[in-house]
ZAVOMI-40303 format. One record per residue (C-alpha): x negated, z negated, y negated. Coordinates in steps of 0.05 Angstrom, whole numbers, padded with zeros to 5 digits, always signed. Last residue first. Example, Ala and Ser with C-alpha at 12.3 -4.5 7.8 and 13.67 -1.06 7.14 Angstrom:
// ZAVOMI-40303
-00273-00143+00021-00246-00156+00090
// end
This chain:
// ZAVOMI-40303
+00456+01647+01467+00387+01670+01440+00326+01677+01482+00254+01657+01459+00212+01690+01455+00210+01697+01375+00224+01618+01373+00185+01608+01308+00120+01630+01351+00134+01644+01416+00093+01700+01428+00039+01669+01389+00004+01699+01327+00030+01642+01285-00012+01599+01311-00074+01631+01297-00054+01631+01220-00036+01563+01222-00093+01532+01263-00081+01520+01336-00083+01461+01375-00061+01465+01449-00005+01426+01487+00031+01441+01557-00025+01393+01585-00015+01340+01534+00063+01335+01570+00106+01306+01514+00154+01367+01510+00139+01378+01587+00203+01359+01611+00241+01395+01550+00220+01465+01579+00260+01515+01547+00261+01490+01472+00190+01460+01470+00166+01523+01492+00111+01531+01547+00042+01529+01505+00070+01482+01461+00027+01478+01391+00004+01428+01360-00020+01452+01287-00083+01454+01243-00085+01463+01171-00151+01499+01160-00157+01498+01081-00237+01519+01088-00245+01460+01141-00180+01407+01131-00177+01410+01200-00237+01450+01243-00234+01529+01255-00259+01558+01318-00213+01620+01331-00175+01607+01376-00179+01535+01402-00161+01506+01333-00209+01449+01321-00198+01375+01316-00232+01359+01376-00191+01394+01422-00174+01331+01462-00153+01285+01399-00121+01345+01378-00069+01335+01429-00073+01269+01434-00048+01266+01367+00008+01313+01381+00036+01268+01429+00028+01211+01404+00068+01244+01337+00124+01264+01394+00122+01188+01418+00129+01160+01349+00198+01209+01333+00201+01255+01279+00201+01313+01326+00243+01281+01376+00300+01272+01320+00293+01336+01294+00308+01377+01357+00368+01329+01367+00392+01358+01318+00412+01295+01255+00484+01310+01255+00510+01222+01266+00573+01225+01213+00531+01243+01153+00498+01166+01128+00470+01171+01064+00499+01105+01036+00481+01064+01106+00529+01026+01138+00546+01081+01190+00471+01074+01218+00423+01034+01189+00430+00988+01122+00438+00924+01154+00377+00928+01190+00335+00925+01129+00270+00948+01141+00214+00916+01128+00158+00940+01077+00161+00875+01031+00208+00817+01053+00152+00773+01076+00114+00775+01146+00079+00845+01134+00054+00806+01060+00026+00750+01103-00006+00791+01155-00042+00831+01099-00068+00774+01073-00085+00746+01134-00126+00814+01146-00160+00815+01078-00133+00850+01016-00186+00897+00995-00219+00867+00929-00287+00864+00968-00333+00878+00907-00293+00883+00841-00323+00824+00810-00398+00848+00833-00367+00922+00803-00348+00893+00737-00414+00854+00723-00463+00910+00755-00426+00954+00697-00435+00900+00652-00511+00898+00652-00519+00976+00668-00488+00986+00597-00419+01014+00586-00409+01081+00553-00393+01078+00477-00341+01146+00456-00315+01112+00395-00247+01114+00417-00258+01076+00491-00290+01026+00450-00219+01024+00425-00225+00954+00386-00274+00921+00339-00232+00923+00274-00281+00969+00242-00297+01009+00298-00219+01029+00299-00211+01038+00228-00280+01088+00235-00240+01133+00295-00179+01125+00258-00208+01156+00190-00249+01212+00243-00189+01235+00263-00151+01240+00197-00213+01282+00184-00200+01327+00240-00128+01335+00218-00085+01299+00262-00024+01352+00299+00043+01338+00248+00050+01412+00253+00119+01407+00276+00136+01333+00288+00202+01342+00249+00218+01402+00277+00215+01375+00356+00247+01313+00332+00306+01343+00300+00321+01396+00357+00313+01334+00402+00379+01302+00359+00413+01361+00364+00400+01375+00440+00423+01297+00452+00376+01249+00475+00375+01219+00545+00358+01150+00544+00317+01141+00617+00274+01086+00591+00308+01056+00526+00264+01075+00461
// end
């Protein structure tokens, strides 16, 4: 079968009926279980575990399998994982005419994911509120901008005018969603 062939609803209609109750008796089971011993294949059938012998085997041939720095350097030189400069912009297939907000492009931007870095760098990972730690009981932390990131864009990247709060705590802010904020 071609990968990606979409069948028609007839034709599935077919297949699901034919293959209706079709599930493998358990001794229809246990006949490909003993065909499978037989032949010396499917170890993985047969429920066998591997002994301490080849289990040291596979891991000393697995041992330091990470690619190694010049490696690494050598793939980051090829084609792989660059970006093609032809495709930015107007050339590219998705481009809309340049209506990315400028809200999203700081947001998505290195110096704003610096910035919020820093940020919990300084509170050590924990929400200043109420004492939660990342990733502690689902605690998904946030940087949050003590002065609003709409009304005071010179201290948008200011690790003063930044505090980490989890989710919860973080929505209890007067400023939260832009509540405070005012509307034109």
């Amino acid at each position: 079968m071609k990968k990606g062939f979409k069948f028609s609803e007839t034709s599935r209609q077919k297949m699901r009926l034919s293959h209706l109750g079709k599930l493998h008796t358990k001794e229809r089971r246990d006949k490909i279980k003993r065909i499978a011993i037989e032949k010396g294949f499917g170890k993985w059938m047969t429920g066998k575990k591997h002994s301490e012998e080849s289990k040291k085997k596979i891991r000393i041939a697995h041992f330091g399998r990470k690619n190694s720095i010049s490696h690494n350097l050598n793939i980051s030189k090829g084609k792989k994982g660059k970006p093609n400069l032809n495709l930015r912009g107007e050339k590219h297939h998705n481009w809309k005419g340049g209506i990315t907000t400028i809200n999203h492009f700081i947001r998505t931007s290195l110096e704003y994911k610096l910035w919020r870095r820093s940020v919990f760098e300084r509170d050590n990972y924990t929400c200043i509120w109420c004492g939660i730690r990342g990733n502690q009981t689902g605690g998904y932390l946030e940087a949050d901008h003590i002065k609003p990131f709409a009304l005071f864009p010179e201290l948008r990247f200011s690790i003063d005018n930044g505090r980490t709060l989890c989710k919860e705590c973080h929505k209890k802010t007067e400023t939260f969603a832009g509540k405070g904020i005012p509307r034109k």
